[in-house]
KOLMI-151948 format. One record per residue (C-alpha): residue number from 1; x, y, z; residue in one letter. Coordinates in steps of 0.001 Angstrom, whole numbers, plus 500000, padded with zeros to 6 digits. Layout:
KOLMI-151948
 num   east  north     up residuo
 NUM      X      Y      Z       A
...
END
This chain:
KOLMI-151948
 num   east  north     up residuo
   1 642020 700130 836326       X
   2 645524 701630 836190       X
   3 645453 705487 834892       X
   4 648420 704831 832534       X
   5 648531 702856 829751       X
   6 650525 699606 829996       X
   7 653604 699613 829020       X
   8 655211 697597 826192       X
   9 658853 697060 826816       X
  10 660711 695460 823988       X
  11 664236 693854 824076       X
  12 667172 695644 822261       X
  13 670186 693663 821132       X
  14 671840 696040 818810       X
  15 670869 699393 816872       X
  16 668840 697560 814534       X
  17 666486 696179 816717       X
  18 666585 699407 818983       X
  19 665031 701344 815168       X
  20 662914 698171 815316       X
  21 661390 698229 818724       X
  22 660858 701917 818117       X
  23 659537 702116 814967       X
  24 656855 699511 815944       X
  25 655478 701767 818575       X
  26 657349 700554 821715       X
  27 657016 702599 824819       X
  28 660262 701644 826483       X
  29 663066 699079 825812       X
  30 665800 697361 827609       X
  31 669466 696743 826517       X
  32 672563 695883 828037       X
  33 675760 697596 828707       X
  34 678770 695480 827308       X
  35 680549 692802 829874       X
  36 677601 693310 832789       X
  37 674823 692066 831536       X
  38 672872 687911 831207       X
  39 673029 687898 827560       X
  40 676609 688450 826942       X
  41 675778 687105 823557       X
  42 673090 690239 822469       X
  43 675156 692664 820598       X
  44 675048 694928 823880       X
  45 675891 698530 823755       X
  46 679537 700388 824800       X
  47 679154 703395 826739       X
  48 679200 705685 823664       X
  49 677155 703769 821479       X
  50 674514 703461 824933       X
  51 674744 707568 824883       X
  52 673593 707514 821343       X
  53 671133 704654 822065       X
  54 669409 706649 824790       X
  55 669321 709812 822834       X
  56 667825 708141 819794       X
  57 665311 706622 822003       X
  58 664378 709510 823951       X
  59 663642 712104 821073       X
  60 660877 710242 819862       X
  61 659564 709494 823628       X
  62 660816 705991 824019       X
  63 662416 705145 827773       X
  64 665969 702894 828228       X
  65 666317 700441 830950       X
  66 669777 698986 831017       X
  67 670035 695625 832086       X
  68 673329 695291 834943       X
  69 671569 691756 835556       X
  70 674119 689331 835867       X
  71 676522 688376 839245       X
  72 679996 690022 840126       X
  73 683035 688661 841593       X
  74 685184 691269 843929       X
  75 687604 692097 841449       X
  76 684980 693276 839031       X
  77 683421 695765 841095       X
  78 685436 698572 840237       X
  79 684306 697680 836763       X
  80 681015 697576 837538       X
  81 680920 700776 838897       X
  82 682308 702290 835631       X
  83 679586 700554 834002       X
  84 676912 702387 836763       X
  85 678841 705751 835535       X
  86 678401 705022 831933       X
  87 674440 704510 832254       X
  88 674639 708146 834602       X
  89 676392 709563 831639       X
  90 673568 708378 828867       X
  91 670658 709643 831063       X
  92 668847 706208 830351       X
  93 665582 705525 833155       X
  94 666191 702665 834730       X
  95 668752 700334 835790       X
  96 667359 696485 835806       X
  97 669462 694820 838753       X
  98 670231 691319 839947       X
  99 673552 691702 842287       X
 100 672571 693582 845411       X
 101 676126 694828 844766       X
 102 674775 696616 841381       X
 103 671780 698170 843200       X
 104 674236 699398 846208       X
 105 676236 701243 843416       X
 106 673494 702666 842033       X
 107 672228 704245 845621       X
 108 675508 705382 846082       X
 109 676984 706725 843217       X
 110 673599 707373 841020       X
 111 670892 707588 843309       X
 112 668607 709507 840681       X
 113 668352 706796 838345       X
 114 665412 704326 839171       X
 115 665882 700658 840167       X
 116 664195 697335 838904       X
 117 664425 693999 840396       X
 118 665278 691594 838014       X
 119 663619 688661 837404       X
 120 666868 686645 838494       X
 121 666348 688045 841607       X
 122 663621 685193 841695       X
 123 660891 687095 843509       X
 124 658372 685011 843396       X
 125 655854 685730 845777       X
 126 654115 688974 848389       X
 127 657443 689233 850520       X
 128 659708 689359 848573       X
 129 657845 692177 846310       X
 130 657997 694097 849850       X
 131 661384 693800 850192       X
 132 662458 695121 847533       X
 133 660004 698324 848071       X
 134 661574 698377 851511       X
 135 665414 698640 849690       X
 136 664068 701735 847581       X
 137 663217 699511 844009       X
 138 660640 701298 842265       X
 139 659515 698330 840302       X
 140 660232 694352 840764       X
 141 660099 692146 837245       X
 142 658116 688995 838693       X
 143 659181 685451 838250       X
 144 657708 684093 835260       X
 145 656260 681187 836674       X
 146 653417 683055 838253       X
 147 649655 682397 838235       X
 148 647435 685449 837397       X
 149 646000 685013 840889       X
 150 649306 685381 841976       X
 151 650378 688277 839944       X
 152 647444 690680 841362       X
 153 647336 689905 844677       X
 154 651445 690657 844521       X
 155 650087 693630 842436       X
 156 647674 695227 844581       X
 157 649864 695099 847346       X
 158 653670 694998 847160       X
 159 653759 698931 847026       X
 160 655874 699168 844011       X
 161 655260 699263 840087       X
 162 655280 695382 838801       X
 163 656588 693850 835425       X
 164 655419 690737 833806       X
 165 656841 688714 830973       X
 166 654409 688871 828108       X
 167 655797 687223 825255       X
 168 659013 685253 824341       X
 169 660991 682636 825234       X
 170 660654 681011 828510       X
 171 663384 679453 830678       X
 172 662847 675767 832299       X
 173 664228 677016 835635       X
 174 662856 679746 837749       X
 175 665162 682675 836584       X
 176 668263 683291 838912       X
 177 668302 679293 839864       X
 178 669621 677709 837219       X
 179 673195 676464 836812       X
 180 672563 673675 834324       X
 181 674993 675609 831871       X
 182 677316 676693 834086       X
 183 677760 672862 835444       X
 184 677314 670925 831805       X
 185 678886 673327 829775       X
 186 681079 676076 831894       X
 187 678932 679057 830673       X
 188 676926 680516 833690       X
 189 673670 681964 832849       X
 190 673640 683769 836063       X
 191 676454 685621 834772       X
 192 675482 686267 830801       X
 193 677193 682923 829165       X
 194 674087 680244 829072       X
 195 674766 677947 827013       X
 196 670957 676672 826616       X
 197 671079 673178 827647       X
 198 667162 672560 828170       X
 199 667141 672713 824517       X
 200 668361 669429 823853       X
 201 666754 666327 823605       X
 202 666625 664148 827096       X
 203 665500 660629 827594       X
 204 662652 660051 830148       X
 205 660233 656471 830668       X
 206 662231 654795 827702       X
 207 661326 657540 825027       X
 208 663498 660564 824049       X
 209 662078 664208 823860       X
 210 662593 667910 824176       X
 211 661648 667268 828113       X
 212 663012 670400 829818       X
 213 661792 672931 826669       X
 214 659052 675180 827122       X
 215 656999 676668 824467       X
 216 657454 680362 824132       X
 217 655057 682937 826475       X
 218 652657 684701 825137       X
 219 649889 687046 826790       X
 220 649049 689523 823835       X
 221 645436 688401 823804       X
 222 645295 688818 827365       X
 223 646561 692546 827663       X
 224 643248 693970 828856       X
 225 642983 691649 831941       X
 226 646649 692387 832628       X
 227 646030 696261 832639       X
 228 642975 695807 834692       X
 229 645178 694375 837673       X
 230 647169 697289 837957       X
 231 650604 695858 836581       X
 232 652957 698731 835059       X
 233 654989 697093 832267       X
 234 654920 694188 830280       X
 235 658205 692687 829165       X
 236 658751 690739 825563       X
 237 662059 688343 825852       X
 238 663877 688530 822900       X
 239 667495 690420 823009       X
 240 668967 687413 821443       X
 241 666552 687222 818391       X
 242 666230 689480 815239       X
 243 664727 693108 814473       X
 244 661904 691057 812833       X
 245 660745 689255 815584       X
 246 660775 692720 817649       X
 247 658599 694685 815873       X
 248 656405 691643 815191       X
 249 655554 691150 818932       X
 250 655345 694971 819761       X
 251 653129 695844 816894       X
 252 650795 692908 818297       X
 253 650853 694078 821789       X
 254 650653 697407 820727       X
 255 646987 696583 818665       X
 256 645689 694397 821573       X
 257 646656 697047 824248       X
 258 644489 699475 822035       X
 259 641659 697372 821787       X
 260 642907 696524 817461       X
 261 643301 693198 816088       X
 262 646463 691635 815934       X
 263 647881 688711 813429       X
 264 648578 685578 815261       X
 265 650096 683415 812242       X
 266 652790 686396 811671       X
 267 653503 686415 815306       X
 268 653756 682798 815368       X
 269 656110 683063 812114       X
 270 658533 685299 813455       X
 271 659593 683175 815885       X
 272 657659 680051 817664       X
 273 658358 676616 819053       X
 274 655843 674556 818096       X
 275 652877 677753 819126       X
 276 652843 679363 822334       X
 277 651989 678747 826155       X
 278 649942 680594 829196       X
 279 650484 677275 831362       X
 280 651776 679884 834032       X
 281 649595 682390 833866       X
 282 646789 680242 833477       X
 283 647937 677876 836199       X
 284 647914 674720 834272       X
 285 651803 674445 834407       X
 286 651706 670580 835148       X
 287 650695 670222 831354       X
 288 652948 668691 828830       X
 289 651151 671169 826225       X
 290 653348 673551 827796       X
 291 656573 671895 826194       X
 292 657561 672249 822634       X
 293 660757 672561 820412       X
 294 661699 674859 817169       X
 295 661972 672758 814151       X
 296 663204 673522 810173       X
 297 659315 673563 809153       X
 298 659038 676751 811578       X
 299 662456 678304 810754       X
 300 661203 678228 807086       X
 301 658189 680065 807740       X
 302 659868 682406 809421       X
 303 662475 683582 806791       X
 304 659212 682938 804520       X
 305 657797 686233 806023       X
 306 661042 688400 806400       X
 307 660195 690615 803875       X
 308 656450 690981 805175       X
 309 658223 691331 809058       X
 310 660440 694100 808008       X
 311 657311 696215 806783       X
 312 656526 696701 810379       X
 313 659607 698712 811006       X
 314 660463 700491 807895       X
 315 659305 704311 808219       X
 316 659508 706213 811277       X
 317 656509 706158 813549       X
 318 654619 709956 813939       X
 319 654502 709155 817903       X
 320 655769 712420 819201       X
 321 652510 715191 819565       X
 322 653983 718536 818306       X
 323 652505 722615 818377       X
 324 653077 724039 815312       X
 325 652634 727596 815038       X
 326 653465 729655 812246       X
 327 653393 733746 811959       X
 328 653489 735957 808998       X
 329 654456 739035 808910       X
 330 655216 741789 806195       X
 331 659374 740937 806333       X
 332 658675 737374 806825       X
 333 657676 734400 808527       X
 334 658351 731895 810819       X
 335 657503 728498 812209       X
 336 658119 727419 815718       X
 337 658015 723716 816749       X
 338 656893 722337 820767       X
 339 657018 719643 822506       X
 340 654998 718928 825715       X
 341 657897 718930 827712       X
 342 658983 722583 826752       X
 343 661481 721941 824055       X
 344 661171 724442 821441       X
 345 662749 725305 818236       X
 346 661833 728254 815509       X
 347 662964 728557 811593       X
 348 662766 731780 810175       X
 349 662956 733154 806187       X
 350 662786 736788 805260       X
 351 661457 736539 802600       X
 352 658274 738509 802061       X
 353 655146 736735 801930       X
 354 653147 737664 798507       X
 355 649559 738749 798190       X
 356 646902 736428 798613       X
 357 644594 735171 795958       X
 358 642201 733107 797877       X
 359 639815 733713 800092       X
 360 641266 733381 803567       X
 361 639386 730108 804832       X
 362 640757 727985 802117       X
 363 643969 730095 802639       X
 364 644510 728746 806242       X
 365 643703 725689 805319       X
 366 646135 725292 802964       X
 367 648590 726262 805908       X
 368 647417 723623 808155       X
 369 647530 721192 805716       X
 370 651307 721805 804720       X
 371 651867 721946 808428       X
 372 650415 718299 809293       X
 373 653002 716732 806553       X
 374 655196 715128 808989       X
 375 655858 711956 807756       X
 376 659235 710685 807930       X
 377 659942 712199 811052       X
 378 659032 710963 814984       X
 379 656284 713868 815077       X
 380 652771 714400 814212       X
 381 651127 717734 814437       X
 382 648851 718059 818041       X
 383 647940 721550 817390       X
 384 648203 724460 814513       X
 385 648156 728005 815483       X
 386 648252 730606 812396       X
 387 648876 733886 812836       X
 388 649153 737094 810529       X
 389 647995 734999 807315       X
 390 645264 737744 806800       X
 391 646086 738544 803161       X
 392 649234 737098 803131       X
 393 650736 733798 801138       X
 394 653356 731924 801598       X
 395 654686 729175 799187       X
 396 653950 725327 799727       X
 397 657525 724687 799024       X
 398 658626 727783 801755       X
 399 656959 726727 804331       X
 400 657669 722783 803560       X
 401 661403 724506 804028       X
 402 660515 726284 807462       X
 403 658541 723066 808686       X
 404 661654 720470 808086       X
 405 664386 723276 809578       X
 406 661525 723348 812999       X
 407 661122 719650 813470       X
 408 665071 719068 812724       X
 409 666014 721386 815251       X
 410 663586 720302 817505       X
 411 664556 716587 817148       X
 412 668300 717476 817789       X
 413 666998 719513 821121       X
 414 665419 716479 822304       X
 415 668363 713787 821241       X
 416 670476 716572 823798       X
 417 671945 713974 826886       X
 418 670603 714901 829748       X
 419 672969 712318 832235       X
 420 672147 711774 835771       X
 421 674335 713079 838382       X
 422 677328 710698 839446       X
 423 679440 710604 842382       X
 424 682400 707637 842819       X
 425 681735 705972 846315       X
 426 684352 703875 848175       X
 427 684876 700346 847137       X
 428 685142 697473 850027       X
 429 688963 696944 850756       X
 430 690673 694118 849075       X
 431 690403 691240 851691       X
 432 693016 689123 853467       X
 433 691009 686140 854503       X
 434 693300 683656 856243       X
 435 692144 679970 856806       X
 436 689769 679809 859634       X
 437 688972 676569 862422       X
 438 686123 675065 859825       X
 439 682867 673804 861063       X
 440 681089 670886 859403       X
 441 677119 671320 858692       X
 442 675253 668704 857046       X
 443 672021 669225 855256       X
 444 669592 666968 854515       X
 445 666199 666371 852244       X
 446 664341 664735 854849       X
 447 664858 664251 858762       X
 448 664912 660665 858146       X
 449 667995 661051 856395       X
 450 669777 662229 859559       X
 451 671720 658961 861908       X
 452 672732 660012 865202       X
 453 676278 659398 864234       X
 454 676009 662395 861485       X
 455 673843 664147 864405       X
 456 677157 663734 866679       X
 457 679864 664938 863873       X
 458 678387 668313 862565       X
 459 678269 671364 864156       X
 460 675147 672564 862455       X
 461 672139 670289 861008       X
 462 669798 671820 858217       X
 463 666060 670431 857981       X
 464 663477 671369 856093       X
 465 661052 673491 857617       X
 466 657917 671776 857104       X
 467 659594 668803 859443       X
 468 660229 670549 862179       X
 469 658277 668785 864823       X
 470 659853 665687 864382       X
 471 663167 666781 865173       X
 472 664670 665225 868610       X
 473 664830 667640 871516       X
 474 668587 666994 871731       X
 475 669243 668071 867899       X
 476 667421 671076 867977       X
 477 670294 673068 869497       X
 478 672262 672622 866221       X
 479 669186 672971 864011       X
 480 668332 674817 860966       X
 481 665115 675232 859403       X
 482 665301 675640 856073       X
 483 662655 677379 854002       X
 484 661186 675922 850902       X
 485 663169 677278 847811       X
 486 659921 677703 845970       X
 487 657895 680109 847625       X
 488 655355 681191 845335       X
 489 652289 680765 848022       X
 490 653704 682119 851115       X
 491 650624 681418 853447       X
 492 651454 678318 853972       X
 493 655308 678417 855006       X
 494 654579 681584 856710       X
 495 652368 679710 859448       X
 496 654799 676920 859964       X
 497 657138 679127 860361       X
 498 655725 681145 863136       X
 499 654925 677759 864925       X
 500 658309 676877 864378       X
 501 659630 680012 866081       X
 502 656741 679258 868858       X
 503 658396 676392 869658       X
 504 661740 677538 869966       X
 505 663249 677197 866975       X
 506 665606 680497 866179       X
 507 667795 679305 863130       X
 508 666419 679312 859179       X
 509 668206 678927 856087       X
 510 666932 681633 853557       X
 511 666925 681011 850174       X
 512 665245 683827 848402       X
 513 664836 687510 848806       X
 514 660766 687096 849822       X
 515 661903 684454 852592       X
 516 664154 686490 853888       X
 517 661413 689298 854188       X
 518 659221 686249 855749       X
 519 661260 685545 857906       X
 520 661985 688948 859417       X
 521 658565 689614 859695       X
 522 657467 686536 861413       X
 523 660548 685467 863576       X
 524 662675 688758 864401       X
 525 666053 688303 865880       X
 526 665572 685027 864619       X
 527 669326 683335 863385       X
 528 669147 683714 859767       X
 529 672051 682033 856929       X
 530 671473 683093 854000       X
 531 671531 679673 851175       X
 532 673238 679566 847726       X
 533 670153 680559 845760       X
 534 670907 683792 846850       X
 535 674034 683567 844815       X
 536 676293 685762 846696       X
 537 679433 686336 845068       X
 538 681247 689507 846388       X
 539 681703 691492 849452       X
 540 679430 694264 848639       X
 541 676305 692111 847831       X
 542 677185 690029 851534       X
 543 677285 693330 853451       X
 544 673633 694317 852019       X
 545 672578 690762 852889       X
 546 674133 690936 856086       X
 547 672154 694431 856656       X
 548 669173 692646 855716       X
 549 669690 690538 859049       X
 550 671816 687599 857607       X
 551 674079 686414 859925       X
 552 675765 683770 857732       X
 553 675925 682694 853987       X
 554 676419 680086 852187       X
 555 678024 681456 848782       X
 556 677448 680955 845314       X
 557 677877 677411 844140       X
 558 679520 678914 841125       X
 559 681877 681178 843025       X
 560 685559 680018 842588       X
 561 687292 679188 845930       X
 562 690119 681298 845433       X
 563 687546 684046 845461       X
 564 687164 683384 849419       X
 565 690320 685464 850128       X
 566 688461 688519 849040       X
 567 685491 688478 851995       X
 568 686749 690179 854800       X
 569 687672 688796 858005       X
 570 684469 688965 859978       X
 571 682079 687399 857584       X
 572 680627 684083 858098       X
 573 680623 682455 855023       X
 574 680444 679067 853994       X
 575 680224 676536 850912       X
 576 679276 672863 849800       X
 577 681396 670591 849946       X
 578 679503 667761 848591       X
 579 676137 666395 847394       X
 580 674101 666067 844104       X
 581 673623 670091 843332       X
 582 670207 671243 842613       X
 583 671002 672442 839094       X
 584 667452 673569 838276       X
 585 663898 674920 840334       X
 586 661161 674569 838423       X
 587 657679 674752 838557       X
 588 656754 672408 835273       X
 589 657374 669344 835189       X
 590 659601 667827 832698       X
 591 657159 663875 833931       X
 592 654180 665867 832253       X
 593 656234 666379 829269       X
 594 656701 662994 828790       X
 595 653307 661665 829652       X
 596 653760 661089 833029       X
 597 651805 662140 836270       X
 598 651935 661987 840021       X
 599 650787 658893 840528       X
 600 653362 656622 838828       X
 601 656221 659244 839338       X
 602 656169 658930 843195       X
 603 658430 662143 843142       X
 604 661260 660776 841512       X
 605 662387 660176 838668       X
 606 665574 660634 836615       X
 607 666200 662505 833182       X
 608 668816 660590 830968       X
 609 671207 663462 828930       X
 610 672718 662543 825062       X
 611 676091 661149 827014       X
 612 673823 658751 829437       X
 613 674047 660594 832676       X
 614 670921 660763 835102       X
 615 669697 663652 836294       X
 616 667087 662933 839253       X
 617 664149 664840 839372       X
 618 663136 665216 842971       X
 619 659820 666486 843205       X
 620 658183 668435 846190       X
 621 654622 668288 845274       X
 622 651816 669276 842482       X
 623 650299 671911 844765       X
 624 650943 675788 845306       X
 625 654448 675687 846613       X
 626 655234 672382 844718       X
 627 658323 672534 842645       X
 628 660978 669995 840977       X
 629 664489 670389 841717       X
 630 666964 668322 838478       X
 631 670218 666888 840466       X
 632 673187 667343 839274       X
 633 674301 663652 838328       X
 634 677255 663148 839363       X
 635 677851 664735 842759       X
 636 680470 667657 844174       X
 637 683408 666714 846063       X
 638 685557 668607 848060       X
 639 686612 665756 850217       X
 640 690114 665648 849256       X
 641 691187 669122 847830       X
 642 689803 670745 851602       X
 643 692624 673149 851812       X
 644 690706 675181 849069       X
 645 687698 675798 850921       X
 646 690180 677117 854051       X
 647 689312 680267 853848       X
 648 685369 679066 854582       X
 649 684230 678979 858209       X
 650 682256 676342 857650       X
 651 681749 673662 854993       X
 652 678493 672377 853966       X
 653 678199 668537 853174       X
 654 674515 668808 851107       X
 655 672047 665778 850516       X
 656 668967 665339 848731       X
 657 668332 661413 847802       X
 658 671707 659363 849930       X
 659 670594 656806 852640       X
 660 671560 657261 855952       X
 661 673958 654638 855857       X
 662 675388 656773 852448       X
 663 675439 659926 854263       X
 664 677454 658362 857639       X
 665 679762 656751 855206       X
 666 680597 660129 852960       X
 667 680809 662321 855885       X
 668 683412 660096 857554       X
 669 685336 660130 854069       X
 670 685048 663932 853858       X
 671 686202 664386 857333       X
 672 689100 662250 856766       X
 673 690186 664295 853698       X
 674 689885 660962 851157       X
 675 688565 660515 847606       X
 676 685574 660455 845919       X
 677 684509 656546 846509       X
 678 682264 655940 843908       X
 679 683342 656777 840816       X
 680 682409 659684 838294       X
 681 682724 663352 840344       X
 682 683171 667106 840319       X
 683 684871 669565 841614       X
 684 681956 672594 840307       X
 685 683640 676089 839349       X
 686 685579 675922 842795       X
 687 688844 675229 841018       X
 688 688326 677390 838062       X
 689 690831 680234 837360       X
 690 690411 683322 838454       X
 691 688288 685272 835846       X
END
């Protein structure tokens, strides 16, 4: 069992719901810094108003983690490291980090402030964990998706404190691998805007329902199995909600942590959709009771017990443990206020103390009692230490007086910023990337999918890994294995993959951080490209892949292409040209939802949105490493606006579902420079302005 208490960690959206958290007996909360965060929507804090955050938190023993979770384009980085100044300046403890370029500032410029791993960074298994102890994170926030079994074997070994999510909303998508918003409705949730599409009703098996929304998390009753497996922190979602719904779930987690009771209907009424789910956690995430929408009927209840919510939060909490100790004397008195970690503060009064008419044990007593009145303030008295009350009294109302002056002082001593030190470090040079002589690889969903013609026109060939036995002798020259993009049980792809590099192959698409640890463990020197759930979008982020041992990337998918210019000459960087994007991983299935299962699915099936576009849902499997990938439905095309991807060395043409005979025909047509042929299209965020 872990020696510390587990930690309760409770969102913060604005000052409100920072007294909220607090109040309610958090032990830390996170918040974001204006413009750099992915909830762009919370109210979010500006440097000054994050100073005051931090120092309000911090005098009554709460710890700030400030979220710089959300993906940077090249002209934002000096901004961003501003931003990295700013949470220096407000002496918060932790920085929560997506962007490799964020946690390269912080190393740089900040080194004393810790690093998390965000759960965007979509760690999701042993390896990745590693890596990110190997890169000098001190904690990683684990995918949400995870299995208990999962969570403490990644516990016990990764080296490094772990964070789970404990309560709150939960995303469809595996967090950092969804661009469902950014593609239906130009918000990106990888960079703060989503727009919460998997909220809306979808058709599925001729019946419409809420097929891609889970029920909220929730783990409260199961605290005392979580502390038992080691794990540091747990995490309530929830910086988009209301001061109510904070102190509701932290006052819950707080009494279940503690061994107390806890209400579940008032938890429920603050905010539920349709109850709550463990389908993760418990590993029954291929059941529709996992999916469930907020209606009226709830909303009701919930401004039903407002008044009842805001109880919770109301007075300050006596959290902080105080040493009182208060000395007479025949010129005065006074009254000096500790904390535990040395901060001290005395108030005096020269007044002389009367002569005492009691006898002296009811005398001290008296004292002590005054003494422990410290309600309304963050303290409570630890210890009381009289001395030279022999005969001597003091009024109630004097030392009341010297007891407020003590703890005042003593509060303003600890709400003192005490910022980390901060040194500017040299940005990458604007780049001057000129067009380049672009290559053409083609990727594909199955090796089936692959003619010899397509074989013969592109340079490089993607396959998935598992099929790698079945490629042709003469293809393997241009072949690339990819890894699976859900990686949750690495056993599995870890031995293919060492039999894959037994048998010669030396090129693997990568697209998480825990296969890219897998894959320098098991095939070293191995030809690695790094895939677009990595979502590079600057220089800085690319140079700490490429020190990671990538040796090419394929860039963010929502990366505009006259952000290419940026990278510097001597990257290899490529991206998609065309194919049905992958707009969401996820481990439920949105089949169960609907009453479905495996055997009449046959892995795909199609999700029909309000405007009557199908979104396939391509299905890898039920098992461990199974996942569903949603298509975008109408596919990317770059065919005919090619000079914008110029500045790419290569450009990669990216199937899931086409025929051969598709494939051959929309290769030729993309070689050729020509139109869309079929109809509906997009051109993604490549052609969006600058931002």
């Amino acid at each position: 069992m872990s020696e510390q208490k587990l930690e309760i960690l409770a969102p913060v959206g604005n000052e409100e719901m920072l007294r909220a958290a607090v109040c309610a007996g958090a032990d830390s909360v996170y918040l974001g810094l204006t413009g750099y965060n992915a909830r762009r929507g919370a109210g979010n804090f500006a440097p000054d108003a994050l100073i005051r955050a931090v120092c309000y938190a911090h005098a009554r023993g709460v710890k700030v983690n400030v979220t710089l979770n959300t993906l940077c384009f090249d002209g934002e980085l000096p901004g961003l490291e501003e931003a990295v100044g700013a949470i220096a300046a407000s002496g918060a403890d932790a920085v929560i980090a997506q962007d490799l370029a964020a946690a390269a500032l912080i190393r740089r410029c900040a080194p004393g402030i810790p690093l998390h791993g965000s759960t965007q960074m979509s760690v999701m298994n042993l390896a990745g964990a590693k890596q990110l102890a190997a890169m000098g994170f001190s904690r990683v926030i684990l995918a949400r998706e995870l299995t208990r079994e999962e969570i403490a074997r990644i516990t016990a070994e990764c080296g490094i404190e772990t964070e789970i999510f404990l309560h709150g909303a939960l995303c469809m998508s595996v967090s950092g691998q969804c661009y469902l918003s950014a593609f239906f409705g130009g918000r990106s949730g990888n960079r703060g805007g989503c727009a919460g599409p998997c909220r809306l009703p979808y058709r599925l098996g001729g019946q419409q329902g809420y097929y891609l929304s889970l029920r909220d998390l929730s783990l409260i009753d199961r605290m005392p199995e979580i502390e038992k497996m080691g794990v540091r922190c747990v995490k309530i979602e929830g910086r988009l909600r209301t001061p109510e719904y904070v102190a509701a779930a932290v006052t819950a987690a707080r009494a279940a942590r503690d061994g107390g009771a806890f209400d579940p209907l008032l938890l429920e009424q603050a905010f539920s959709r349709a109850g709550f789910t463990d389908g993760f956690y418990t590993g029954s995430y291929l059941s529709e009771k996992m999916f469930g929408r907020r209606d009226e009927q709830q909303a009701e209840a919930t401004r039903a017990a407002l008044p009842k919510l805001r109880e919770l939060y109301r007075r300050e909490r006596e959290s902080v443990p105080v040493a009182l100790a208060l000395t007479l004397t025949e010129q005065g008195a006074a009254l000096t206020a500790a904390d535990r970690a040395g901060n001290r503060a005395t108030a005096a009064t020269d007044t002389p103390p009367g002569a005492a008419r009691q006898e002296q044990a009811a005398l001290d007593e008296g004292y002590r009692r005054a003494l422990a009145k410290t309600g309304g303030t963050p303290f409570f008295a630890e210890q009381t230490t009289l001395s030279g009350t022999g005969g001597r009294w003091l009024p109630a109302a004097e030392i009341n007086r010297l007891r407020r002056q003590a703890l005042e002082e003593l509060l303003a001593e600890r709400e003192t910023p005490r910022p980390h030190p901060f040194a500017p470090a040299p940005l990458p040079p604007a780049g001057a990337r000129g067009p380049r002589r672009r290559r053409l690889w083609l990727r594909f969903g199955s090796l089936g999918q692959c003619s010899d013609e397509a074989a013969i026109l592109a340079d490089r060939l993607i396959f998935p890994l598992s099929e790698f036995e079945k490629i042709p002798h003469d293809w393997r020259k241009k072949a690339i294995l990819a890894l699976p993009r859900a990686l949750f049980e690495d056993g599995e792809t870890a031995r293919a993959l060492a039999a894959a590099a037994a048998a010669g192959f030396a090129a693997f698409e990568i697209p998480n951080i825990g296969a890219l640890a897998l894959a320098n463990q098991i095939a070293p020197g191995a030809e690695l490209i790094g895939g677009f759930g990595l979502n590079i979008t600057n220089t800085l982020a690319l140079a700490e892949y490429e020190k990671l041992g990538l040796s090419a990337a394929v860039l963010s998918i929502e990366l505009p292409a006259a952000r290419l210019a940026a990278f510097p000459e001597g990257a290899k960087i490529g991206l998609i040209g065309c194919g049905h994007l992958p707009l969401m991983l996820t481990r439920a299935c949105p089949v169960r939802a609907a009453g479905g299962d495996c055997a009449h699915c046959g892995g795909q099936s199609a999700l029909t949105d309000r405007k009557g576009k199908k979104l396939a849902v391509v299905c890898s499997g039920p098992g461990p490493d199974g996942a569903r990938e949603l298509l975008n439905p109408v596919p990317l095309w770059m065919g005919d606006r090619r000079r914008e991807l110029a500045a790419a060395d290569f450009e990669l043409l990216y199937f899931t579902t086409e025929s051969p005979e598709q494939i051959a025909r929309l290769t030729g047509l993309y070689l050729a420079g020509e139109s869309y042929p079929d109809g509906a299209f997009t051109r993604g965020r490549y052609l969006h302005p600058v931002e």
